[in-house]
N, C-alpha and C positions, 0 to 999 in steps of 0.2 A: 149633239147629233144634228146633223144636217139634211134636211128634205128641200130636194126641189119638185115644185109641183108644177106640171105642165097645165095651161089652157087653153082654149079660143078655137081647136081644132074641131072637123067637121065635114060638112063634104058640100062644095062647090063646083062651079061649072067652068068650064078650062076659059080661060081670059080675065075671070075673078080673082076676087081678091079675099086673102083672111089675115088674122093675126094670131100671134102666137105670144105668151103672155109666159114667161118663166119665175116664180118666185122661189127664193130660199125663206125655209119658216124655223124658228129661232131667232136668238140673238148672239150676237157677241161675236158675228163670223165676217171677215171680207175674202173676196175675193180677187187674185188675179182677172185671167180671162175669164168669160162667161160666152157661153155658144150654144148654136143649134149644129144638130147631128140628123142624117134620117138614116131609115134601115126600108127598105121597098123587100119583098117576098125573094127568097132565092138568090138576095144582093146585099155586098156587105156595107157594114154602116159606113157612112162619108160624112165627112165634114160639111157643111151647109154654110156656116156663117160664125164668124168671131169677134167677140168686141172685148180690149185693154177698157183697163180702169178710165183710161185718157180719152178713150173716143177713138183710138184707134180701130179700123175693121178691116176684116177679109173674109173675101165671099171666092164661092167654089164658081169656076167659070161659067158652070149651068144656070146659076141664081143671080148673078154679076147685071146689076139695072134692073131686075125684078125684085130682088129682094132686100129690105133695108135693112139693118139689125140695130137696134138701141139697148140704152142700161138707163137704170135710176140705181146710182151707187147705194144712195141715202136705204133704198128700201131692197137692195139686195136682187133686184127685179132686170131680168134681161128679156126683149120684144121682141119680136122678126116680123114684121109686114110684108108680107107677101102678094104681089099682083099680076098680073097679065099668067097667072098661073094655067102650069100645062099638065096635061095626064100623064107626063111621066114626073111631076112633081111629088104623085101619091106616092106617100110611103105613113111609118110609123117616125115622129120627128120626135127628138129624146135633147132636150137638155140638158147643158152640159156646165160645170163650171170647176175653178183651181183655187182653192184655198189657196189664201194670201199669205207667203211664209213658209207654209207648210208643204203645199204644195199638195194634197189629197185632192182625189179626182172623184168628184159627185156629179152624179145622173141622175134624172127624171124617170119617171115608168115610161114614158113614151106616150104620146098621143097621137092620134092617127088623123091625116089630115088624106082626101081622096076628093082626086077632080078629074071629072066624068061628067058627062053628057046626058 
């Protein structure tokens, strides 16, 4: 079984900065991609950010220079550094990743991350 567990989320003031911390808990699993997702009130989830085993990434136009996204293969762990953050950043942000292979799609519970004045 496979848990990813979100962290670092919170609530900041619009121009700040946070991070986002996604771990898988277990052993024995790799992953394809690994990503961040968010879901804002009345708005459906979108894609945030993606990163290949390689280092590859793509980011959603809105987050593109604000937002970085990393992995640590070794410990199954995908980051999003987030900065110059804006109040339409606030949502509920859900990590996301692709079993290597297999191809099974596992999420986070979501953590809520809200920037406000």
């Amino acid at each position: 079984q496979v848990q990813l567990v979100e962290s670092g989320g919170g609530l900041v003031q619009p121009g700040g900065s946070l991070r986002l911390s996604c771990a898988a808990s277990g052993s024995g699993f790799s992953f394809n991609a690994m990503g961040w997702y968010r879901q804002a009130p009345g708005k459906q989830r979108e894609l945030v950010a993606t990163i290949s085993p390689g280092g590859t990434t793509n980011y959603a136009s809105s987050v593109k220079g604000r937002f970085t996204i990393s992995r640590v293969n070794a410990k199954n762990t995908v980051n999003l550094q987030m900065n110059s953050l804006k109040i339409e950043d606030t949502a509920v942000y859900y990590c996301n990743a692709q079993r290597l292979y297999y191809g099974t799609d596992y999420w986070g519970k979501g953590i809520l991350v809200t920037v406000s004045t």
